[in-house]
C-alpha positions in Angstrom: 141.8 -1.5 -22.2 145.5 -1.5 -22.1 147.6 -1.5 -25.1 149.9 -4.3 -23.9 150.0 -7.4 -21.5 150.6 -6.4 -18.0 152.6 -9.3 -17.6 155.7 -10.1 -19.2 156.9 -12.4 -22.0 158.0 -16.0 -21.4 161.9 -16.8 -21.1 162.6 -20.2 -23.0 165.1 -21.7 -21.3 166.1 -25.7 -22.2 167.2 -26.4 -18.9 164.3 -25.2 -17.0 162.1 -26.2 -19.3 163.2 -30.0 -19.0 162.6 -29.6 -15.2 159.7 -28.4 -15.3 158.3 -30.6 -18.0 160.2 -33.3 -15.4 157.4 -32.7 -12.7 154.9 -31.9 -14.6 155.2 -35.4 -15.4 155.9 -36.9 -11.7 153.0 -34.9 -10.9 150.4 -36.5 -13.7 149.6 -33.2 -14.9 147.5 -34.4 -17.8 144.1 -34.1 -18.9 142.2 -37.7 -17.4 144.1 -37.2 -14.2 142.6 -33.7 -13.9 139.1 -34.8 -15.0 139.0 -37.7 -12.2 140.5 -35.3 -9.6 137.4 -32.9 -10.0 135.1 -34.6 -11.3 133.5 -34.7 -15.0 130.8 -32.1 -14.8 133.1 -29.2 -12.5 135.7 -30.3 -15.6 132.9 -29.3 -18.8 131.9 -26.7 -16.4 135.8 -24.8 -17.2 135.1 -25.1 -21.1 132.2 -22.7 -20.4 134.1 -20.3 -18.7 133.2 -21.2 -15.1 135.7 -22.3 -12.5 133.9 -22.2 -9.1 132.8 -26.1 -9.5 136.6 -26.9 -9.4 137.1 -24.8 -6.9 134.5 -26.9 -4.4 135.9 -30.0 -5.2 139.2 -29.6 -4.8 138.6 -27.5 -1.4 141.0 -28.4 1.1 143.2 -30.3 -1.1 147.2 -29.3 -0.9 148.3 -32.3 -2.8 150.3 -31.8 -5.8 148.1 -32.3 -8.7 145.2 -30.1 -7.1 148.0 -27.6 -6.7 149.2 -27.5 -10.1 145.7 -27.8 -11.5 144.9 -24.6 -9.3 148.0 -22.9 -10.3 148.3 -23.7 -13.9 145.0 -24.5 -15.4 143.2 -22.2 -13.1 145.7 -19.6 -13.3 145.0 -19.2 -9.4 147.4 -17.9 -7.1 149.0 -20.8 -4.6 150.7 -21.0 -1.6 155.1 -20.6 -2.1 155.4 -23.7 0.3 152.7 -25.6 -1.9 154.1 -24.9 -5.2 157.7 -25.6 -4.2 156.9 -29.1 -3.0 155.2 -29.7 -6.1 157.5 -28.6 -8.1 160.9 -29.9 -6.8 163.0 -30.2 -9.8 162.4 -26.7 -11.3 161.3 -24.7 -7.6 159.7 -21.7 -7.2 163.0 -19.3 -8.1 162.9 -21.6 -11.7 158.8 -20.8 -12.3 159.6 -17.0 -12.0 162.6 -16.9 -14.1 160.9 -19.0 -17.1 158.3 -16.1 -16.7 155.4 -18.6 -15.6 154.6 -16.7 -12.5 155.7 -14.3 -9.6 156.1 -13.9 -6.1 153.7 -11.5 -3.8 154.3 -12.4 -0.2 153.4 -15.6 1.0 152.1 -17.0 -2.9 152.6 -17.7 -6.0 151.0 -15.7 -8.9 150.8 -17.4 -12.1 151.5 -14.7 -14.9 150.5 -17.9 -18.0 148.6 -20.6 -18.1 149.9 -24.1 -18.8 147.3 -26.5 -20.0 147.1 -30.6 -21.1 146.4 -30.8 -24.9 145.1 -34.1 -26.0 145.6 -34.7 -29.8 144.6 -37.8 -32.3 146.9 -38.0 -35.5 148.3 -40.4 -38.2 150.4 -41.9 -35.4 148.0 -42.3 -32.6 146.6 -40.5 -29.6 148.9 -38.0 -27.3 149.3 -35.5 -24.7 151.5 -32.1 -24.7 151.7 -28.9 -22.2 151.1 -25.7 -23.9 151.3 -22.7 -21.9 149.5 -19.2 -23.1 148.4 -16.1 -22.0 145.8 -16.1 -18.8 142.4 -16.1 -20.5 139.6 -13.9 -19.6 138.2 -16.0 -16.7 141.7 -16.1 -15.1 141.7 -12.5 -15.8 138.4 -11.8 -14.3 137.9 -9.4 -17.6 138.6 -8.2 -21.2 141.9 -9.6 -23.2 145.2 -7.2 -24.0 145.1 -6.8 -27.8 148.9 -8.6 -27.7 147.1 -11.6 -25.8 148.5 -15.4 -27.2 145.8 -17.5 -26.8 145.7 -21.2 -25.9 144.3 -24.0 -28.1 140.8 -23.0 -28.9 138.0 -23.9 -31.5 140.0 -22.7 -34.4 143.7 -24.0 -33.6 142.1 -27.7 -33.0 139.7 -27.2 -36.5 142.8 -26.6 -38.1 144.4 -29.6 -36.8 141.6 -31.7 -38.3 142.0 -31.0 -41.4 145.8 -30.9 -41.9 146.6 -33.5 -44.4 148.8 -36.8 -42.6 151.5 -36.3 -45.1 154.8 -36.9 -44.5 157.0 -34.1 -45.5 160.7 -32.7 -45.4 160.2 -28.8 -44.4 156.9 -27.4 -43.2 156.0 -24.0 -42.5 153.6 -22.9 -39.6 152.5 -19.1 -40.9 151.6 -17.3 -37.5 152.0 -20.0 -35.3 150.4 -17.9 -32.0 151.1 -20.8 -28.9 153.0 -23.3 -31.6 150.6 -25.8 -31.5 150.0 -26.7 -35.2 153.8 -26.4 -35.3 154.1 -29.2 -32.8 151.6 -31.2 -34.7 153.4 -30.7 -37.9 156.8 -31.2 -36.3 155.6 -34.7 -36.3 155.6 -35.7 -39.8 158.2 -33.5 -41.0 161.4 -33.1 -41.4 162.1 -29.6 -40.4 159.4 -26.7 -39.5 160.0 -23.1 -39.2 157.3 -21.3 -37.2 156.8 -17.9 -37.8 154.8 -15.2 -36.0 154.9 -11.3 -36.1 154.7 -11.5 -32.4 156.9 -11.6 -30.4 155.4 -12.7 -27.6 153.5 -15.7 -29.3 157.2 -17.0 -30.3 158.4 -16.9 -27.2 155.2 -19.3 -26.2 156.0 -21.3 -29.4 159.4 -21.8 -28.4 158.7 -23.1 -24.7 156.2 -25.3 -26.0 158.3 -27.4 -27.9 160.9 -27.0 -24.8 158.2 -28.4 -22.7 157.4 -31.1 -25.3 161.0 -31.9 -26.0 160.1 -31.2 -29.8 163.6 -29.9 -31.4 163.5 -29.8 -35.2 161.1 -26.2 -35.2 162.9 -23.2 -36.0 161.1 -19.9 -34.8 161.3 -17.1 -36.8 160.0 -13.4 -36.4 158.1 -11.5 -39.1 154.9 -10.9 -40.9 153.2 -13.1 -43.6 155.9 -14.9 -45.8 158.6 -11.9 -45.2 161.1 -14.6 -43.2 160.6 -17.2 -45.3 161.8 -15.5 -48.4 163.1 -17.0 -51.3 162.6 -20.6 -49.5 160.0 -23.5 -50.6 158.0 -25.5 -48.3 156.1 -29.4 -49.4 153.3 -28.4 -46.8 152.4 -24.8 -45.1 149.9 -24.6 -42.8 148.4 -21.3 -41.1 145.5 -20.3 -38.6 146.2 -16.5 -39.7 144.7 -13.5 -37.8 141.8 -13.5 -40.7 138.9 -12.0 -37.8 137.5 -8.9 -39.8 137.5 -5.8 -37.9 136.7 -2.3 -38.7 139.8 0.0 -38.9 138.9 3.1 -36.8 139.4 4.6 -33.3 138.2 2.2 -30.2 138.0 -0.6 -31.8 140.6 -2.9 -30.4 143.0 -4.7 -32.7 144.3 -8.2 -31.4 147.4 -10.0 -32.1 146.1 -13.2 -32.4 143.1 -12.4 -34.3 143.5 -9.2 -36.3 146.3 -8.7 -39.5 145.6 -5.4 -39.7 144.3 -5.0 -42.9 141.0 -4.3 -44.4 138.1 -6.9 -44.8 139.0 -10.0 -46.1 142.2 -8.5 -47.6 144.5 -10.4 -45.0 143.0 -13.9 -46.7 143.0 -12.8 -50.0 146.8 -11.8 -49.6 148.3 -15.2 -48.2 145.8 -17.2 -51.1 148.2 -14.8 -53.5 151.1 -15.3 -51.9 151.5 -18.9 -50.6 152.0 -20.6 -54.4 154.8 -18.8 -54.6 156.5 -20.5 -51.6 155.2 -24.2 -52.6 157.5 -27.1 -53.4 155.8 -29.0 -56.9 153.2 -31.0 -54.9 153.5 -29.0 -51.9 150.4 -28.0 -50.3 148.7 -25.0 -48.3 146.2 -25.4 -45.7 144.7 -22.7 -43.8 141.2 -21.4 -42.3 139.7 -18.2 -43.5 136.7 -15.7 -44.0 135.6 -14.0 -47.0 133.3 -11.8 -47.5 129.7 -11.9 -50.0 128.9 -8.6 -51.4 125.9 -7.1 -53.2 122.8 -9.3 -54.7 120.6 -11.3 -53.4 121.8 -14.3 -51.0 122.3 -16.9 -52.8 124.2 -15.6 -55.9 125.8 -12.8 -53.1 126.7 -16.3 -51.6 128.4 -17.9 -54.8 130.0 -14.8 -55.4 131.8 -14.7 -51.9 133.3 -18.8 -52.9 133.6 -17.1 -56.6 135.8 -14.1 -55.1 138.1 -16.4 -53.3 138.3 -18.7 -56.4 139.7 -15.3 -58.4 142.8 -14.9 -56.1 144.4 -18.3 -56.8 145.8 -18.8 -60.9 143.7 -21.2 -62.7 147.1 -24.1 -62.9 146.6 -24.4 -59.6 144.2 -27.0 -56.9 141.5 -24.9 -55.2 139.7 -26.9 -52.4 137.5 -24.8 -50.6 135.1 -26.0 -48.1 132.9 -23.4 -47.2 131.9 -24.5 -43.1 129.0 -21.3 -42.4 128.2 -17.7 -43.0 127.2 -15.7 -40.8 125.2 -12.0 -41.3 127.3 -8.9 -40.6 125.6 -8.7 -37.4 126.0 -12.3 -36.6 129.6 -12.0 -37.3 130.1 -8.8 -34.8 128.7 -9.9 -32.1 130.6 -13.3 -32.2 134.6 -11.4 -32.6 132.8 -8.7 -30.0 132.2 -11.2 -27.4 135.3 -13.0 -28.4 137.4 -10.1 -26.9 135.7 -10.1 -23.6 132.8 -7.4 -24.1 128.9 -8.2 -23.6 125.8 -6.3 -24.1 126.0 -5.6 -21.1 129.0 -3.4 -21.2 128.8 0.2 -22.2 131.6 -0.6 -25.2 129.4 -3.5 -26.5 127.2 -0.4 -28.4 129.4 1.4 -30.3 131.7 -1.3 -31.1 129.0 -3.0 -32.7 128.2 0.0 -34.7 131.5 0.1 -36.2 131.4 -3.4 -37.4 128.0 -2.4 -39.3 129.4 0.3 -40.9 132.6 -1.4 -42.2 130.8 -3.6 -43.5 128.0 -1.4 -44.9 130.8 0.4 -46.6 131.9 -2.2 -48.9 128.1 -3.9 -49.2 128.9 -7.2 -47.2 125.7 -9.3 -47.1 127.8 -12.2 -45.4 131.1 -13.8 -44.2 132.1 -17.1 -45.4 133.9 -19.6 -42.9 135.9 -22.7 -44.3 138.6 -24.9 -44.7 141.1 -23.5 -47.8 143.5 -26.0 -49.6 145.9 -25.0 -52.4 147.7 -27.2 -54.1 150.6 -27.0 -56.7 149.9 -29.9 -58.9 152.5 -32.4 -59.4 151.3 -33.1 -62.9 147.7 -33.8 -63.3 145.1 -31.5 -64.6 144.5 -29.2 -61.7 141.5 -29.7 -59.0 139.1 -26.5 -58.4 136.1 -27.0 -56.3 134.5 -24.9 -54.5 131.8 -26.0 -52.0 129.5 -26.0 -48.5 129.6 -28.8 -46.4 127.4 -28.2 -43.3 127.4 -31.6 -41.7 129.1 -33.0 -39.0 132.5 -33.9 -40.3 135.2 -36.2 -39.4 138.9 -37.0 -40.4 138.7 -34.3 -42.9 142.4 -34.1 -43.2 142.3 -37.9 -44.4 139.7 -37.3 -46.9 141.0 -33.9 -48.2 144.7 -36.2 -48.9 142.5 -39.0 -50.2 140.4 -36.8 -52.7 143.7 -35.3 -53.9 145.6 -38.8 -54.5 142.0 -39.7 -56.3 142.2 -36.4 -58.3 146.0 -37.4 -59.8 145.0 -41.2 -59.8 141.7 -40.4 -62.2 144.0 -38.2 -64.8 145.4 -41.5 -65.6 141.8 -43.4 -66.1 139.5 -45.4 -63.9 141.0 -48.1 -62.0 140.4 -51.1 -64.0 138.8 -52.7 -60.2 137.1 -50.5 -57.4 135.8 -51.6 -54.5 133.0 -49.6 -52.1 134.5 -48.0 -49.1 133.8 -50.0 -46.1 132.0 -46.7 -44.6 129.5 -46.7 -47.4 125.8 -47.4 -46.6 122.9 -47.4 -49.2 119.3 -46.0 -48.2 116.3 -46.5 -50.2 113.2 -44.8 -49.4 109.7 -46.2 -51.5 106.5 -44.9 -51.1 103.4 -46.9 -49.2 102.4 -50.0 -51.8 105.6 -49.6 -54.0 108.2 -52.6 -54.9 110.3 -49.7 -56.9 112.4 -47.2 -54.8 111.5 -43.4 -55.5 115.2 -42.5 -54.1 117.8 -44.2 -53.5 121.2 -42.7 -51.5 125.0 -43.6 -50.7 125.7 -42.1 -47.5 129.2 -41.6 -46.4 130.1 -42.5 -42.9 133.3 -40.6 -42.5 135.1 -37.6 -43.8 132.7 -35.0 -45.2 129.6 -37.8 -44.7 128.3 -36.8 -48.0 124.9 -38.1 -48.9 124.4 -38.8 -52.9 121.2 -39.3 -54.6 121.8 -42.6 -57.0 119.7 -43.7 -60.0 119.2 -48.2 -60.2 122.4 -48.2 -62.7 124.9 -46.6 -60.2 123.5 -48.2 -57.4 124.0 -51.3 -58.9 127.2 -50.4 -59.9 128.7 -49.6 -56.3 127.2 -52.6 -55.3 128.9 -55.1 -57.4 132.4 -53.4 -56.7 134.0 -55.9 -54.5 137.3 -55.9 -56.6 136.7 -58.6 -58.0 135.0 -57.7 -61.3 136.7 -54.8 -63.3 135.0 -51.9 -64.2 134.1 -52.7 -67.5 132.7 -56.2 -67.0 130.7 -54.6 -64.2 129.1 -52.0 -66.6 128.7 -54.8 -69.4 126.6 -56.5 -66.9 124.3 -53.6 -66.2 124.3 -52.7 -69.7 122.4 -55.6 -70.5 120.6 -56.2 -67.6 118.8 -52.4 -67.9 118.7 -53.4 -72.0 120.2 -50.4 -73.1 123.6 -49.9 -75.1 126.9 -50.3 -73.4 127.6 -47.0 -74.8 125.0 -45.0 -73.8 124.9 -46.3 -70.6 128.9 -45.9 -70.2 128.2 -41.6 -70.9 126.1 -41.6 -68.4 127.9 -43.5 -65.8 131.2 -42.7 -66.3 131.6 -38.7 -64.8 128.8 -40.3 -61.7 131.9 -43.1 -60.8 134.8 -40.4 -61.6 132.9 -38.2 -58.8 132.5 -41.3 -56.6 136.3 -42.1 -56.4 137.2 -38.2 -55.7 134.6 -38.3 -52.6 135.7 -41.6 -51.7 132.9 -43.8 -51.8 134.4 -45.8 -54.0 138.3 -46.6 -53.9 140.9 -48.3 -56.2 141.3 -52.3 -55.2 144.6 -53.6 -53.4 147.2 -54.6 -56.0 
């Protein structure tokens, strides 16, 4: 495997950039367009790695989308007469010198890949171009360890769960292709995207060229190093977190890989990133950690307790652990992640290194998950710590509604609630019963949470339609279920405070 890229970095230029982003838009270079030009099934059939189907059905096709498409999304080389009529603004002589591509005889070799992005946020749906680094199918084999990758699983995870705030300065910590910069760049005043790469900034930077996004400064460095001394109301970070063993033949990737030992990258920006938070300002990021020692479960707890150590108790801890893999589990997935298969003669010993690294330090597991930090604007401070396996949805909504219910509850309940219109109730009763033996609130959206109720709080959420307050709702129950207000008030009380944080029950319009 070679050290570096054989290709060179991009060249940001504004000029060309606006041409080219100038016919990529003449030519419909977006992501339906593509899908109807080669169908649906030759279109999931590129997600998998697998670019033959679009190669049938676009056979014989020199028009300038099926060009393009072949050029930039393929990463295929393409006739110099073809590509110049497609692109007539920015030419051939343009593509080379932005560093997209060069010239052997009679083609066009793309030297990047430039790909549609479809994203949902706050604002509604869109579209950008994000060029990267060809990936291993347009390589025809294993990544360079400087590769910048596209958007993939964890950049658009990320961009789930990134709070719809509205902010003033943003930070993007290792910002790779700049996409969770452009995202950002949306709601914020300023961003500065930074990366240790110098490549990846260079992608960054063209991006937002491409996009016509101009209020993200790029700067170079590791971790917070050029960002020192500033403050930021929201940082968000996809950081090279990938465990790898530190010894000989073992590749080390940019994108992936900080360089350090175990979770020891993770557990360094958790440390760090308070210190660079405005009062309210909140960080975001994906991580692993790892479980050591015991037996599963409490090995388990004690990976979620380990991460819970490294951030001071006056602070919000939201961590949603996602899955945990085995140490072999986790090898195999970050070995076949670079390009290498059982099938290859490096597939053995690389997977023996990964055992033994984490032998060494008595890993049992690796956490995945979603980790939010939070310096509290006032309120007693959040900590919570727990695994949501489910399908999710809108998790960045729900993480900024649970956090505006956290500061909202340090003041008292709402005197009036009403059920969140996502809400259902379930009530299962054995053969020949009238009486429910469960009864459940399941959630709709967000984290879909399911929550096992007793009669009282299921009446409860049921009679909040804002119209009754809190207190005259209880009264009611109270003496419908003849037992004292008090008594029944204890009980209820912490069940609705926990209702309101998850959002199945929400304070009533003014």
């Amino acid at each position: 495997m070679t050290a570096v890229s054989d290709t060179a970095a991009p060249v940001p230029d504004h000029t060309l950039s606006t041409a080219l982003a100038a016919d990529l838009d003449a030519a419909d270079l977006r992501s339906e367009p593509l899908r109807r030009l080669w169908g649906e099934e030759a279109d999931d059939a590129l997600a998998r790695g697998m670019r033959e189907p679009i190669l049938r059905a676009t056979a014989g096709d020199d028009g300038v989308l099926a060009t393009l498409g072949r050029l930039f999304v393929l990463g295929m080389p393409q006739p110099t007469a073809s590509v110049s009529a497609a692109l007539p603004r920015l030419g051939v002589d343009g593509l080379t010198a932005l560093g997209l591509a060069r010239i052997e005889g009679e083609h066009v070799v793309p030297t990047a890949l430039l790909r549609p992005q479809s994203f949902v946020d706050a604002d509604g749906m869109g579209e950008w171009w994000i060029a990267s680094d060809l990936d291993e199918v347009a390589r025809d084999g294993a990544l360079p360890p400087d590769h910048v990758l596209g958007v993939g699983g964890a950049s658009r995870t990320l961009a789930e769960i990134i709070m719809p705030i509205e902010v003033d300065r943003a930070l993007d910590l290792g910002t790779g292709c700049g996409i969770q910069a452009l995202l950002v760049a949306r709601h914020a005043g300023a961003v500065v995207a930074t990366d240790i790469s110098a490549r990846a900034l260079a992608y960054a930077e063209l991006n937002a060229q491409l996009n016509g996004v101009s209020n993200i400064e790029f700067r170079l460095g590791s971790m917070f190093e050029p960002v020192a001394g500033e403050a930021f109301d929201l940082i968000v970070s996809n950081p090279p977190f990938v465990i790898t063993p530190r010894v000989d033949g073992v590749p080390e990737y940019e994108y992936r890989d900080g360089g350090l030992v175990g979770d020891a990258l993770v557990e360094q920006f958790v440390r760090a990133a308070p210190g660079f938070l405005t009062v309210g300002g909140a960080a975001q990021l994906l991580g692993n950690w790892e479980s050591r020692g015991g037996q599963a479960e409490l090995a388990l707890r004690a990976g979620l307790d380990r991460l819970s150590s490294w951030v001071p108790d006056d602070l919000d801890l939201w961590v949603v652990q996602r899955e945990e893999l085995t140490p072999l589990g986790y090898a195999e997935l970050w070995i076949r992640d670079g390009g290498t298969t059982p099938r290859d003669p490096e597939f053995t010993p690389l997977l023996t290194a990964w055992l033994d690294d984490f032998a060494e330090r008595g890993v049992t597991g690796v956490g995945f998950g979603y980790i939010l930090i939070r310096r509290p604007p006032g309120a007693a401070p959040l900590r919570r710590l727990e695994r949501v396996t489910q399908p999710v949805s809108n998790v960045g909504g729900a993480l900024r509604a649970g956090l505006a219910a956290h500061d909202l509850l340090a003041e008292g309940l709402p005197m009036t609630l009403v059920t969140a219109s996502d809400v259902t109730e379930a009530r299962h009763l054995l053969p020949g019963s009238d009486d429910p033996s469960i009864i459940e609130l399941r959630q709709g959206g967000g984290f879909a949470r399911t929550v096992s109720v007793d009669p009282a709080l299921a009446a409860f959420v049921g009679a909040c339609d804002g119209e009754l307050t809190v207190m005259q709702i209880a009264a009611a129950l109270a003496d419908l279920f003849e037992v004292p207000f008090t008594a029944l008030w204890a009980d209820l009380e912490p069940r609705i405070r926990a209702l309101v944080i998850d959002g199945f029950l929400t304070p009533a319009a003014p």
